[in-house]
N, CA, C and O atoms as a MOPAC input file, in Angstrom:
PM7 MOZYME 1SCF
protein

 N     62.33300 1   183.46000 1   101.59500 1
 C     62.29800 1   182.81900 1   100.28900 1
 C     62.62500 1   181.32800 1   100.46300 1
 O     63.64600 1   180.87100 1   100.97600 1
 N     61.88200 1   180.84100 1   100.09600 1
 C     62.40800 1   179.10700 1    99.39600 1
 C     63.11800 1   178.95800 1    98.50500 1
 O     63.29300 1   179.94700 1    97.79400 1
 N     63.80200 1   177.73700 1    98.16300 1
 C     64.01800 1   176.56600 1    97.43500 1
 C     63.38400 1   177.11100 1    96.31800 1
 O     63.90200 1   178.01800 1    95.66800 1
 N     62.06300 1   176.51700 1    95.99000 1
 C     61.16900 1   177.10700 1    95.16300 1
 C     60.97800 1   178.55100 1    94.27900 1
 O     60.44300 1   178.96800 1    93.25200 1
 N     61.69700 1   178.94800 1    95.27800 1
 C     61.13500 1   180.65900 1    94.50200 1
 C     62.56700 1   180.74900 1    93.76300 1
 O     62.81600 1   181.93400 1    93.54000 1
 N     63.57300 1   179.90700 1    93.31700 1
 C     64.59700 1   180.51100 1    92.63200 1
 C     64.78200 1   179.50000 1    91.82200 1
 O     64.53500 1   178.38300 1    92.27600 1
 N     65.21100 1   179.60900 1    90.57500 1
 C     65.61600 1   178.59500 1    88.93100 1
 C     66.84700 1   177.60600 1    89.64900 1
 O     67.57600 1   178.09900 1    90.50900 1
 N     66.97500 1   176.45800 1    89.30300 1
 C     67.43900 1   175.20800 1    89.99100 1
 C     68.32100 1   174.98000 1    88.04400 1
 O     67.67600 1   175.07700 1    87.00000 1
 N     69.54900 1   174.74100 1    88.11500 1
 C     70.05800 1   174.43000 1    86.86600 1
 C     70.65300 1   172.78200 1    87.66700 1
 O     71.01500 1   172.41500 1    88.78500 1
 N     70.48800 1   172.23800 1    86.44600 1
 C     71.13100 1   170.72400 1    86.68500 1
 C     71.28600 1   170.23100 1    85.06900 1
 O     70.69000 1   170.24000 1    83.99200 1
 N     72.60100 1   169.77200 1    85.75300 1
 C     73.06700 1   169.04700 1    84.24600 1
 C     74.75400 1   167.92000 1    84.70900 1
 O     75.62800 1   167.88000 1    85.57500 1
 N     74.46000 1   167.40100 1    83.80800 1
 C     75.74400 1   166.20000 1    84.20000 1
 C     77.02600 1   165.99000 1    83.30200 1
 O     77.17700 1   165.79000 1    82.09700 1
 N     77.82000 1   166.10500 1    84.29000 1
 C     79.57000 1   166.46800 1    83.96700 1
 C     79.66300 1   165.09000 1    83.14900 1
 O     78.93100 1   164.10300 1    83.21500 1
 N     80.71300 1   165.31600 1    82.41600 1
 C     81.61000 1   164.05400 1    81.31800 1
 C     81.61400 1   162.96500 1    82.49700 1
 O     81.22400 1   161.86400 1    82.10900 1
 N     81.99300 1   163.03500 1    83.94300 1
 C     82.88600 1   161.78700 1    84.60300 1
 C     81.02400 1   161.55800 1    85.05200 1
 O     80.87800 1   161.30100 1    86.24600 1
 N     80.17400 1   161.60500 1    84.52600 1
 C     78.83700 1   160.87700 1    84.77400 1
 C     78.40500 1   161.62000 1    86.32500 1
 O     77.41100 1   161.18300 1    86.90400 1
 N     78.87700 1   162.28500 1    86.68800 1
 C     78.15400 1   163.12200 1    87.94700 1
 C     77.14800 1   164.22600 1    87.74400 1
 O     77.20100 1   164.87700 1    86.70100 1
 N     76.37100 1   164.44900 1    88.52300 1
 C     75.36800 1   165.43700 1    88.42000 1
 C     75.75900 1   166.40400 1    89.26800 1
 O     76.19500 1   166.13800 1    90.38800 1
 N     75.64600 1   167.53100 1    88.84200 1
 C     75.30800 1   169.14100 1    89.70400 1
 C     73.78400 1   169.82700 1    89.36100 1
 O     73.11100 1   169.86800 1    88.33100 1
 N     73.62500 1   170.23700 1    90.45300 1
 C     72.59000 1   170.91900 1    90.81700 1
 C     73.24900 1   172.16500 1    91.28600 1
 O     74.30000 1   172.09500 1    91.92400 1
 N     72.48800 1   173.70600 1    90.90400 1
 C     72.81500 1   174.74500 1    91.41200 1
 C     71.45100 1   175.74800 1    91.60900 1
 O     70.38900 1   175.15400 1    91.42400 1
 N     71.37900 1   176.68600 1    91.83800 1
 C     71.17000 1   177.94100 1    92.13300 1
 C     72.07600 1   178.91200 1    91.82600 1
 O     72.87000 1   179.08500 1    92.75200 1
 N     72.29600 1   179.74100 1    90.70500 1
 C     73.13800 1   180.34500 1    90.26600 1
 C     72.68100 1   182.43700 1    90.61600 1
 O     73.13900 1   183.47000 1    90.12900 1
 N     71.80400 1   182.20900 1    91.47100 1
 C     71.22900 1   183.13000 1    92.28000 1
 C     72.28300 1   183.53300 1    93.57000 1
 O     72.51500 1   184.69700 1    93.89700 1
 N     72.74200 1   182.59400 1    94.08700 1
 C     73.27500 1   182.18700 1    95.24600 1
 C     74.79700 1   181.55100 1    95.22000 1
 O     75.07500 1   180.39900 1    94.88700 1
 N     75.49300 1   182.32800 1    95.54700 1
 C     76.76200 1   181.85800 1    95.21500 1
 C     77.20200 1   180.89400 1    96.24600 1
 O     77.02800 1   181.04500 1    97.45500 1
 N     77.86700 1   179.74900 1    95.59600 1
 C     78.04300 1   178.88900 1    96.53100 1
 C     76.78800 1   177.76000 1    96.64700 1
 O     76.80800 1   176.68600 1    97.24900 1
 N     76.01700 1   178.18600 1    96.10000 1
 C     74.70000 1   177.16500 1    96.51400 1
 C     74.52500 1   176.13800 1    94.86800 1
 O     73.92200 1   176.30100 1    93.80700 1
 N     75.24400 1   175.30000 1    95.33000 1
 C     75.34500 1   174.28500 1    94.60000 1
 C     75.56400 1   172.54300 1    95.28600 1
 O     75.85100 1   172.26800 1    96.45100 1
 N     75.38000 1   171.80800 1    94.42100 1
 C     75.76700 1   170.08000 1    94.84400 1
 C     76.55800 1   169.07900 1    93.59300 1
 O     76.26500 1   169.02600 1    92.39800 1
 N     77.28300 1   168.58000 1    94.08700 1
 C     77.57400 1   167.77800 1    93.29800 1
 C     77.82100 1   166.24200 1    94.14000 1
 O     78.55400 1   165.97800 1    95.09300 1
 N     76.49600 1   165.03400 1    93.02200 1
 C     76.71800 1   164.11100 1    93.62900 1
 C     76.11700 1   163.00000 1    92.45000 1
 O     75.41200 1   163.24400 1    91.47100 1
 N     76.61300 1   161.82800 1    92.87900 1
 C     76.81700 1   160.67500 1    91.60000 1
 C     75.15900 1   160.76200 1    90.60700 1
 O     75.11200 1   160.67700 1    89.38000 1
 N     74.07000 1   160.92600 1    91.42500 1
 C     72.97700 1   160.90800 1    90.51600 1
 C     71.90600 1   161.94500 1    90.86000 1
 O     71.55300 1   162.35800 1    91.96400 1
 N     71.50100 1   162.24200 1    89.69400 1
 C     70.28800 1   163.05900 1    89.62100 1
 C     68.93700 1   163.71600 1    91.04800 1
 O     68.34200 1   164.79300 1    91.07400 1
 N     68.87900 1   162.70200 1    91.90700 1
 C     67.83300 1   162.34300 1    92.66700 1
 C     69.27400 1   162.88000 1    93.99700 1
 O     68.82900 1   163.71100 1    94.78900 1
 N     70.19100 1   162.65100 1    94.15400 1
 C     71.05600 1   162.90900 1    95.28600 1
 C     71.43100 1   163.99600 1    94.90000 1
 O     71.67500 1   164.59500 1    95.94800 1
 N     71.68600 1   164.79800 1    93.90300 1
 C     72.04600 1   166.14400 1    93.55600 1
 C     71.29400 1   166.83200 1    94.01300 1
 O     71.73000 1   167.50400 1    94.94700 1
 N     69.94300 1   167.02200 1    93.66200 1
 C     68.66100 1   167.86200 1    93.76900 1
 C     68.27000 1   167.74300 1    95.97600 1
 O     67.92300 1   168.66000 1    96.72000 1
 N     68.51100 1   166.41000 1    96.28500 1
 C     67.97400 1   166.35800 1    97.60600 1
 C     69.36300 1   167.27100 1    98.29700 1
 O     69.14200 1   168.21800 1    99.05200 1
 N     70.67200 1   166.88600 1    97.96300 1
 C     71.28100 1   167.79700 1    98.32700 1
 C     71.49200 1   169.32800 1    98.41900 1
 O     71.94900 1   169.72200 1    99.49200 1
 N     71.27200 1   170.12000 1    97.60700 1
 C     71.09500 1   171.13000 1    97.15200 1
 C     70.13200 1   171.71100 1    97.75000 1
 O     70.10300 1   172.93200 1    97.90500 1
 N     69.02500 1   170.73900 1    98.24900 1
 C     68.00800 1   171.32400 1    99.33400 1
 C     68.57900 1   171.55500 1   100.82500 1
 O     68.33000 1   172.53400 1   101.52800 1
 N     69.30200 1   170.58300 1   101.12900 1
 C     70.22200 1   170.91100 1   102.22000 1
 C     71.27500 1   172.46700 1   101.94500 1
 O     71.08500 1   173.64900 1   102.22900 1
 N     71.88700 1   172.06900 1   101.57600 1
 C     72.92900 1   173.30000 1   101.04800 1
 C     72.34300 1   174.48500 1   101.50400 1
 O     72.79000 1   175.34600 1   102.26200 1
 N     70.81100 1   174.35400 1   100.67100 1
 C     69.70700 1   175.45800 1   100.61400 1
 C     70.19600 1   176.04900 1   101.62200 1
 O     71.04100 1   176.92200 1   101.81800 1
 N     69.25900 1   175.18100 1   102.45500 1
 C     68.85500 1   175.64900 1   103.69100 1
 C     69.80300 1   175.83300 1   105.21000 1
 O     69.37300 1   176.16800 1   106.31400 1
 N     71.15100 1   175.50000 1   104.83200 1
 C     72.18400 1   175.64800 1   105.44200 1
 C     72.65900 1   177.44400 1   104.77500 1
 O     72.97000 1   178.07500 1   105.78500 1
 N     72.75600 1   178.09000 1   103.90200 1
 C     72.72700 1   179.28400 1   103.64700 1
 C     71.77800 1   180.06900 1   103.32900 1
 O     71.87700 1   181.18300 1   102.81400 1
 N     70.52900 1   179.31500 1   103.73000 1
 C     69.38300 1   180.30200 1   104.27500 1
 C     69.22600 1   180.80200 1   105.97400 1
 O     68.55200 1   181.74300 1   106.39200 1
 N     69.98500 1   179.94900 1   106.68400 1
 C     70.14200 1   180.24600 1   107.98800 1
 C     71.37900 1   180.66600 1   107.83400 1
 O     71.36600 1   181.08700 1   108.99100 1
 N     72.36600 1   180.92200 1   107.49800 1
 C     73.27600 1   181.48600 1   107.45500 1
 C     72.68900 1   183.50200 1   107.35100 1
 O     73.04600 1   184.58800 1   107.80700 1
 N     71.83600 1   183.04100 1   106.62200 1
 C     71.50200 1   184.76900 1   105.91900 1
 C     70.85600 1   185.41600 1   107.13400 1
 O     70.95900 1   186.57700 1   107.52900 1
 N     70.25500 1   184.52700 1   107.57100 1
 C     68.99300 1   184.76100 1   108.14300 1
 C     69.87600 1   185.21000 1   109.98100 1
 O     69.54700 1   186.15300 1   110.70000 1
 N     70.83700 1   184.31300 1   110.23200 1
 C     71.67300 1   185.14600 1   111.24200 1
 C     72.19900 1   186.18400 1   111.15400 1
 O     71.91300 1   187.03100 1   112.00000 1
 N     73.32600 1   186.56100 1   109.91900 1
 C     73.31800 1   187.77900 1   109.65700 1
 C     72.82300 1   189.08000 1   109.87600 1
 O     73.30700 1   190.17300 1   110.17300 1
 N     70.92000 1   188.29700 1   109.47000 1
 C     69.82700 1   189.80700 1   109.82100 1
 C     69.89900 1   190.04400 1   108.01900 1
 O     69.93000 1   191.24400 1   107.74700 1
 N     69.93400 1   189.00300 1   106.62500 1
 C     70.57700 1   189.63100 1   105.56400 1
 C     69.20300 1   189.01900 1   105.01500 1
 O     69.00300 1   187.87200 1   105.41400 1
 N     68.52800 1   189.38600 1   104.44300 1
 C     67.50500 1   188.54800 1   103.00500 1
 C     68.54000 1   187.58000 1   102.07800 1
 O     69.74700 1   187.72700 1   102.27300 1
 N     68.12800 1   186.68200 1   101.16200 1
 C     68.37600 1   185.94400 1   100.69900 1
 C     68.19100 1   186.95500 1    99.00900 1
 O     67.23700 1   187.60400 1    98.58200 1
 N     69.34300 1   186.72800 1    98.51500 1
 C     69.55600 1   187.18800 1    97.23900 1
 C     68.04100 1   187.12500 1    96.27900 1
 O     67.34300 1   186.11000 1    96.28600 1
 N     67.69200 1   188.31400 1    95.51000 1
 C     66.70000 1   188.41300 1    94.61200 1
 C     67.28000 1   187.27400 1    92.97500 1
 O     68.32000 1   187.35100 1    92.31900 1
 N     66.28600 1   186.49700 1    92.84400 1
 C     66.40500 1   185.75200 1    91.62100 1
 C     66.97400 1   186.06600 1    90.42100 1
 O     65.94400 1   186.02100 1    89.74900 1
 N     67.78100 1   186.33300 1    89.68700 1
 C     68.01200 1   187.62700 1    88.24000 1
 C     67.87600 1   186.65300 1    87.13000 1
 O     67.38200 1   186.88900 1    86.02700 1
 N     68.48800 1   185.26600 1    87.64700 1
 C     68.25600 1   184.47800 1    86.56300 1
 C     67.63200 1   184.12100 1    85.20400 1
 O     66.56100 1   183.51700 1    85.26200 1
 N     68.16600 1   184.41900 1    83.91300 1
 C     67.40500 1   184.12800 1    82.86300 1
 C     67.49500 1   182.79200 1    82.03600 1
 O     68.60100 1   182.54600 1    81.55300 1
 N     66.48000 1   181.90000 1    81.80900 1
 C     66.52000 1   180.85300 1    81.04200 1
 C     66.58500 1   181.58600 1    79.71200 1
 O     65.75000 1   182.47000 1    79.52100 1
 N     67.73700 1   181.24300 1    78.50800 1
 C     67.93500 1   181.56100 1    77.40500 1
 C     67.84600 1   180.93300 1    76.74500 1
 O     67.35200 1   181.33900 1    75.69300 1
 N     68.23300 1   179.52300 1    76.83100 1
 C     68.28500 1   178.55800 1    75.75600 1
 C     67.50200 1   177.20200 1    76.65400 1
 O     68.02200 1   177.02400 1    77.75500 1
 N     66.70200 1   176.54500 1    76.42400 1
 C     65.93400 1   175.30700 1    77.12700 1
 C     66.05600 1   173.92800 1    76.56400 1
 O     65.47100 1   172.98800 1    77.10200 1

């Protein structure tokens, strides 16, 4: 699985910082001063606990995520 194949939430804290998550994936989140460094981070992150899984011998968590409110 990619990046891609799972819902990406981003939204920005009171002290003006951005997070980016994957709420699929625990732990797979970023927090960093802007929008554009949140999201590139979070691709890292990604892919630092996609090889994590992937040593294991484990698949990468199924998506459950529901957008409720947009």
């Amino acid at each position: 699985m990619q990046l891609e194949d799972y819902k990406t939430v981003l939204y920005r804290q009171e002290d003006g910082a951005w997070v980016a998550e994957v709420p699929a994936i625990s732990g797979c989140y970023a927090l960093m001063p802007t929008r554009e460094a949140a999201l590139a981070e979070l691709a890292s992150v990604f892919q630092m606990i996609s090889s994590e899984y992937a040593e294991r011998g484990q698949s990468l968590p199924a998506d459950t995520t529901e957008i409720v409110n947009a």
